[in-house]
Backbone bond lengths (Angstrom), bond angles and torsions (degrees), N, CA, C in turn:
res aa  C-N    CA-C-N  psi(-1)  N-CA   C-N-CA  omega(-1)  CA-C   N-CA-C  phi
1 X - - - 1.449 - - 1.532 109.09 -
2 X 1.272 106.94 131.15 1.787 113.07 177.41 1.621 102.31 -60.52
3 X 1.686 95.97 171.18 1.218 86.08 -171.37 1.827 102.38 -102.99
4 X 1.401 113.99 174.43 1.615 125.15 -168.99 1.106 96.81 -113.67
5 X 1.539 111.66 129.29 1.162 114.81 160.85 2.065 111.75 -98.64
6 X 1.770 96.77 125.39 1.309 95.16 -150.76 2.187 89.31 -105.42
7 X 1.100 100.74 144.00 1.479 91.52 164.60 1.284 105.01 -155.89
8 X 1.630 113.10 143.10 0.973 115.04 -151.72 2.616 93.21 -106.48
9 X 1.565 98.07 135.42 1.765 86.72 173.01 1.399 108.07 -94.49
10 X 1.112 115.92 156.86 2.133 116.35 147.01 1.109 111.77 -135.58
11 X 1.432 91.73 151.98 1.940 120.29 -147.78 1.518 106.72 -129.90
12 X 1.405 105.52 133.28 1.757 87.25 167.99 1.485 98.71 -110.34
13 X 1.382 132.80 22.29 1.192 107.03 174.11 2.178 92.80 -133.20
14 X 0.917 101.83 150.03 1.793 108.79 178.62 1.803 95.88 -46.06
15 X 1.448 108.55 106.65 1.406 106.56 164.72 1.297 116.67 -69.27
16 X 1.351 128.13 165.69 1.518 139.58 175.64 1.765 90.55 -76.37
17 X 0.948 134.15 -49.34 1.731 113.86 -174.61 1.734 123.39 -61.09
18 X 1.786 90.81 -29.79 1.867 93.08 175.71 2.016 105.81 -75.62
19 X 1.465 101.68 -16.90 1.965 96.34 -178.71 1.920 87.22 -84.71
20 X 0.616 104.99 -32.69 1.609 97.24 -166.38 1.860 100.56 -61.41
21 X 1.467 121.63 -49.03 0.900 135.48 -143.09 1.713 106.39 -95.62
22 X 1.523 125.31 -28.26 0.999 145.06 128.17 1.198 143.83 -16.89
23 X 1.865 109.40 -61.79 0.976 122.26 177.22 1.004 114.04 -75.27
24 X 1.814 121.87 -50.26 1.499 114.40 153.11 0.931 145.25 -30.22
25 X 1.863 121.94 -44.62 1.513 117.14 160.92 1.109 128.42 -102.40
26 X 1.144 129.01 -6.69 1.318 125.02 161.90 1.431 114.28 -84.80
27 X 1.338 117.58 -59.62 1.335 114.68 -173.39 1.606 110.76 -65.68
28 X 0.787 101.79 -68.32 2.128 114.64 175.20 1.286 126.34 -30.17
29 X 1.686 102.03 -65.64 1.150 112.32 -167.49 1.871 97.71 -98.30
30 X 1.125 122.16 -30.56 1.627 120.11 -164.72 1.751 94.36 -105.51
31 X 1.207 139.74 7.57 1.383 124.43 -176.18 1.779 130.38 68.05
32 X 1.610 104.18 -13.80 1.737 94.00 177.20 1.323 132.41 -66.87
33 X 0.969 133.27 119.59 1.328 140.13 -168.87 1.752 116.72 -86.26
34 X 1.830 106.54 -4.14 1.575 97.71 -166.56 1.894 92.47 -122.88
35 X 1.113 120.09 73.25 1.518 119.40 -143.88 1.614 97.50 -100.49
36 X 0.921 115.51 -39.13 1.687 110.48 -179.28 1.843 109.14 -112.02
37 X 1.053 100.98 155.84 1.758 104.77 -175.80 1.319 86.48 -139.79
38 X 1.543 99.55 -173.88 1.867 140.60 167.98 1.664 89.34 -53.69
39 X 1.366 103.39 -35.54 2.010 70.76 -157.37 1.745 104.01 -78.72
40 X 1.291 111.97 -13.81 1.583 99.02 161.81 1.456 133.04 -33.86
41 X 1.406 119.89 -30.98 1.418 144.31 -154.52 2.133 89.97 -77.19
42 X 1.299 93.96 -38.96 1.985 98.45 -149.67 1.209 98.61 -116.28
43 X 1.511 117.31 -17.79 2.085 121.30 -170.55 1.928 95.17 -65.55
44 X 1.157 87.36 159.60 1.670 99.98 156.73 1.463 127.03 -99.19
45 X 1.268 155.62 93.60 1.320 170.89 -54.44 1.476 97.72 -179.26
46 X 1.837 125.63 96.33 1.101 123.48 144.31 1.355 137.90 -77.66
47 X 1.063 146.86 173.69 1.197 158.59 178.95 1.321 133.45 -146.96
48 X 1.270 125.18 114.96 1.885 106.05 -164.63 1.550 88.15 -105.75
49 X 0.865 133.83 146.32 1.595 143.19 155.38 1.522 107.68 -109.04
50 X 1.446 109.25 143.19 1.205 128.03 165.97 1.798 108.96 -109.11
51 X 1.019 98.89 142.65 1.361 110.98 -171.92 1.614 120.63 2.52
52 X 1.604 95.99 49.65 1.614 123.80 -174.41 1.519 117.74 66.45
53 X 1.347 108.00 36.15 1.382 115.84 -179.09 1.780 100.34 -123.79
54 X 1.223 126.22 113.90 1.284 113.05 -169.36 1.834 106.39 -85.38
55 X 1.777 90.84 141.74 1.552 122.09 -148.73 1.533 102.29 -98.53
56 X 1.188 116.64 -48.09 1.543 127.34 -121.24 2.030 111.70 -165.66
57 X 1.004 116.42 101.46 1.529 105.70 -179.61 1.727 106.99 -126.74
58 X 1.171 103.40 151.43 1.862 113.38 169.11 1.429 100.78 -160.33
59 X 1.414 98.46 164.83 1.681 110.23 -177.23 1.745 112.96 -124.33
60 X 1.214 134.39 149.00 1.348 108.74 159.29 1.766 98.15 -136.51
61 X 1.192 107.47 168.92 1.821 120.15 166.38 1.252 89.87 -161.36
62 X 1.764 94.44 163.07 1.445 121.00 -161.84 1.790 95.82 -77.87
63 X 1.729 87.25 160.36 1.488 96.81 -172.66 1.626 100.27 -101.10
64 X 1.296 121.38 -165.91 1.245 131.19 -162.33 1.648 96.74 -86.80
65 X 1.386 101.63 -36.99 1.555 107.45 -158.07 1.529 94.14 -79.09
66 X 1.736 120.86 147.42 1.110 112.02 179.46 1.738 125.87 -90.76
67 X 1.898 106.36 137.42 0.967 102.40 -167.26 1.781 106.74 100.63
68 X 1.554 132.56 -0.24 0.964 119.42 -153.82 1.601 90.95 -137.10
69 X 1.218 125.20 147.19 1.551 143.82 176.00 1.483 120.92 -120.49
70 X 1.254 134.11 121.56 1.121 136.07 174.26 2.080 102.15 -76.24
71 X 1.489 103.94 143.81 1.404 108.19 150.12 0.888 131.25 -114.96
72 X 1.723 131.61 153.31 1.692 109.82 158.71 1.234 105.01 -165.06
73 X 1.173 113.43 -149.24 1.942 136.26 -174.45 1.617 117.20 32.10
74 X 2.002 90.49 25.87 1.569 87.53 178.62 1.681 115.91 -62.48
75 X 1.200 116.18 140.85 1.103 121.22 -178.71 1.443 114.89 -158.00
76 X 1.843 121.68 151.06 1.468 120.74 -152.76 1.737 91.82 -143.17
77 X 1.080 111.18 124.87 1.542 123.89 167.96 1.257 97.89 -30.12
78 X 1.322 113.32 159.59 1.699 115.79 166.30 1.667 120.76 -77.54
79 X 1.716 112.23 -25.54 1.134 110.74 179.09 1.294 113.73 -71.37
80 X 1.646 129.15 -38.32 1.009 129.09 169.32 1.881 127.05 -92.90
81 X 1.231 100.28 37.07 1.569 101.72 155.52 1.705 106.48 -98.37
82 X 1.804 75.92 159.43 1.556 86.11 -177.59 1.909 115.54 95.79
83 X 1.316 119.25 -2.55 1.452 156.29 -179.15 1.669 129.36 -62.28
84 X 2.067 84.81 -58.71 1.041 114.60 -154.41 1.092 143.95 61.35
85 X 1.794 93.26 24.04 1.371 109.85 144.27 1.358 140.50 -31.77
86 X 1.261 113.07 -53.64 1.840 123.86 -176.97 1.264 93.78 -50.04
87 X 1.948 117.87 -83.09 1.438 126.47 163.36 1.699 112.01 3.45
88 X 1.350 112.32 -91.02 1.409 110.87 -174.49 1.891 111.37 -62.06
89 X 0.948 109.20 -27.16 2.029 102.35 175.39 2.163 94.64 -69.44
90 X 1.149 117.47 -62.52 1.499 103.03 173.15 1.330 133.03 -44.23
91 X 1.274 123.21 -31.65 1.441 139.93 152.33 1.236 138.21 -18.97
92 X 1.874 78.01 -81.41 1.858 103.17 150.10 1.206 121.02 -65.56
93 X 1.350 143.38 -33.05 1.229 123.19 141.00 1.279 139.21 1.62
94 X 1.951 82.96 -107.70 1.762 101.88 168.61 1.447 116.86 -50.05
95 X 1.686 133.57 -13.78 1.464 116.51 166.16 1.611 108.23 -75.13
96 X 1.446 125.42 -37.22 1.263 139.03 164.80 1.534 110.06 -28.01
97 X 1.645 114.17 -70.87 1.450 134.70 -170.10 1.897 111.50 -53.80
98 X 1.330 104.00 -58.09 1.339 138.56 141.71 1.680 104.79 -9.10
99 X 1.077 115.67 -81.21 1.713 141.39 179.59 1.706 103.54 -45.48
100 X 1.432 96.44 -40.44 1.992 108.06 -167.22 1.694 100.74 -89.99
101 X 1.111 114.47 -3.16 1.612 116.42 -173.69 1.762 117.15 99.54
102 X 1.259 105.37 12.61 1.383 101.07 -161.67 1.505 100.98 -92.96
103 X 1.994 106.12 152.70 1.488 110.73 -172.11 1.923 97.49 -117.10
104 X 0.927 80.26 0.16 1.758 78.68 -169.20 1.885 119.83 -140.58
105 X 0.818 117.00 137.51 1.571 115.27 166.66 1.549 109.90 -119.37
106 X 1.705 111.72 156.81 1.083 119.41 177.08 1.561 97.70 -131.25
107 X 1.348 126.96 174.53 0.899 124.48 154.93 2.027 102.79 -172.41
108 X 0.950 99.20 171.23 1.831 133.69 -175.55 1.223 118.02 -98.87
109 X 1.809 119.17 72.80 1.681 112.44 -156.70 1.813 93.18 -106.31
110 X 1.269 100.31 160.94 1.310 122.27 -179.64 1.573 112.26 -75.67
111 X 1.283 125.86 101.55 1.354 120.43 -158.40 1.726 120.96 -41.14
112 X 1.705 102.95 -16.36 1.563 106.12 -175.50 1.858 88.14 -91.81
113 X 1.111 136.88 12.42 1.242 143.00 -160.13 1.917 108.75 -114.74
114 X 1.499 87.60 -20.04 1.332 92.32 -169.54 1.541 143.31 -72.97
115 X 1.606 97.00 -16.29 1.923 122.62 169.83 1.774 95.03 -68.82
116 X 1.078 104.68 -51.34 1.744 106.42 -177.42 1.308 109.65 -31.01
117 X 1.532 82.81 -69.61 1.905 90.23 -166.89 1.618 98.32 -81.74
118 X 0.902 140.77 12.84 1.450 124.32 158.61 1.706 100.49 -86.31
119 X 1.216 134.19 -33.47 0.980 108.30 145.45 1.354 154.42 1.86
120 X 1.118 91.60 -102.09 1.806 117.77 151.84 1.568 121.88 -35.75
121 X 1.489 107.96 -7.50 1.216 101.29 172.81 1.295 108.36 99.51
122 X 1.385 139.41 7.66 1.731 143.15 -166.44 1.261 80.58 -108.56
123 X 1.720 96.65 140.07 1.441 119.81 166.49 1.685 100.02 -116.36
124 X 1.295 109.62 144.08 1.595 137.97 -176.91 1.393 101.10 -85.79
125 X 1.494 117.73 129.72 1.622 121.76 169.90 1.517 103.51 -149.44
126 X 1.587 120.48 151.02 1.299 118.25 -170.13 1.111 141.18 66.90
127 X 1.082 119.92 134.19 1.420 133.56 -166.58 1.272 114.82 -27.95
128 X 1.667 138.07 136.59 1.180 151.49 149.77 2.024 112.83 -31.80
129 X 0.793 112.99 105.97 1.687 111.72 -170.62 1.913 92.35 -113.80
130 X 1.588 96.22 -157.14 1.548 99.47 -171.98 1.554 112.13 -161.49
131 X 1.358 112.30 115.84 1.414 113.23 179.47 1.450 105.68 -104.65
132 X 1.586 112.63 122.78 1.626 106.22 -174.62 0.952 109.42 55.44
133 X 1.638 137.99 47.37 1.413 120.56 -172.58 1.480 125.68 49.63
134 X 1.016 122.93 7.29 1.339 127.99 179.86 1.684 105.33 -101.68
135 X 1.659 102.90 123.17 2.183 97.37 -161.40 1.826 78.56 -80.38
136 X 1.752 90.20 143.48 1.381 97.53 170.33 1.351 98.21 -120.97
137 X 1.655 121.68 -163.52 1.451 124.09 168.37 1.471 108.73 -156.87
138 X 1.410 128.43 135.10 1.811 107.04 172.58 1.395 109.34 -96.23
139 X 1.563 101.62 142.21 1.455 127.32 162.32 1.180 138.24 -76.56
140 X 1.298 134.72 141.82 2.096 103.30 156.16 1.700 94.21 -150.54
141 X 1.495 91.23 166.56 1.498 107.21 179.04 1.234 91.21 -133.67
142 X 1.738 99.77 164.17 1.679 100.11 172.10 1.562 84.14 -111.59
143 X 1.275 120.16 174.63 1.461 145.35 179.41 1.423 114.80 -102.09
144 X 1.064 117.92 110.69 1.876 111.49 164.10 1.622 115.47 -68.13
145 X 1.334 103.84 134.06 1.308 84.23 -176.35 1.785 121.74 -95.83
């Protein structure tokens, strides 16, 4: 396989490639119907592009707790899963979060979502809950700085 040139954008306002990219996998392919909120307005909006074709999107904003950032709505085209895409868009993230002062991330993973981000280093705490019927679980990592 040739190689990809991957680059990752950040946005402070909801780009048209993260609604495009969204709606496709969440709404389309995964069924959620409640896909964008208020916090679109204030989140920070990545974007991974592959050889200027956008791949890969997630958002994060700061959490309540201080020092702490929520992530989420990571999500990866279907052609490009399997990449390690997600991997490198969380990355860029947490160097992002990192950049803003942040020591910690949390996030809201999809319980079939959850080996991934254990990966990455997120540990799972608390009860199994349900978005849209969909079982989720929350994570967090702390950040080295």
């Amino acid at each position: 396989m040739r190689n990809v040139k991957a680059e990752v954008a950040v946005y402070d306002t909801l780009p048209k490639e993260a609604i495009q990219i969204r709606e496709e996998v969440f709404m389309r392919e995964q069924g959620f119907q409640e896909e964008f909120d208020e916090i679109d307005g204030y989140a920070v909006h990545l974007v991974l592009f592959c050889d200027g074709f956008p791949a890969a999107v997630g958002r994060f904003y700061e959490d309540e707790e201080k020092g702490g950032y929520l992530f989420g709505r990571l999500a990866v085209r279907r052609a490009y899963r399997g990449k390690n895409l997600g991997a490198l868009l969380l990355a860029e993230a947490e160097r992002e979060i990192r950049k803003a002062g942040g020591r910690s991330v949390r996030l809201h993973a999809q319980r079939q979502a959850q080996p991934f981000y254990e990966k990455q280093g997120y540990t799972a705490y608390g009860e199994t809950d349900f978005d849209e019927g969909c079982p989720h679980v929350w994570m967090k990592k702390r950040l080295e700085p």
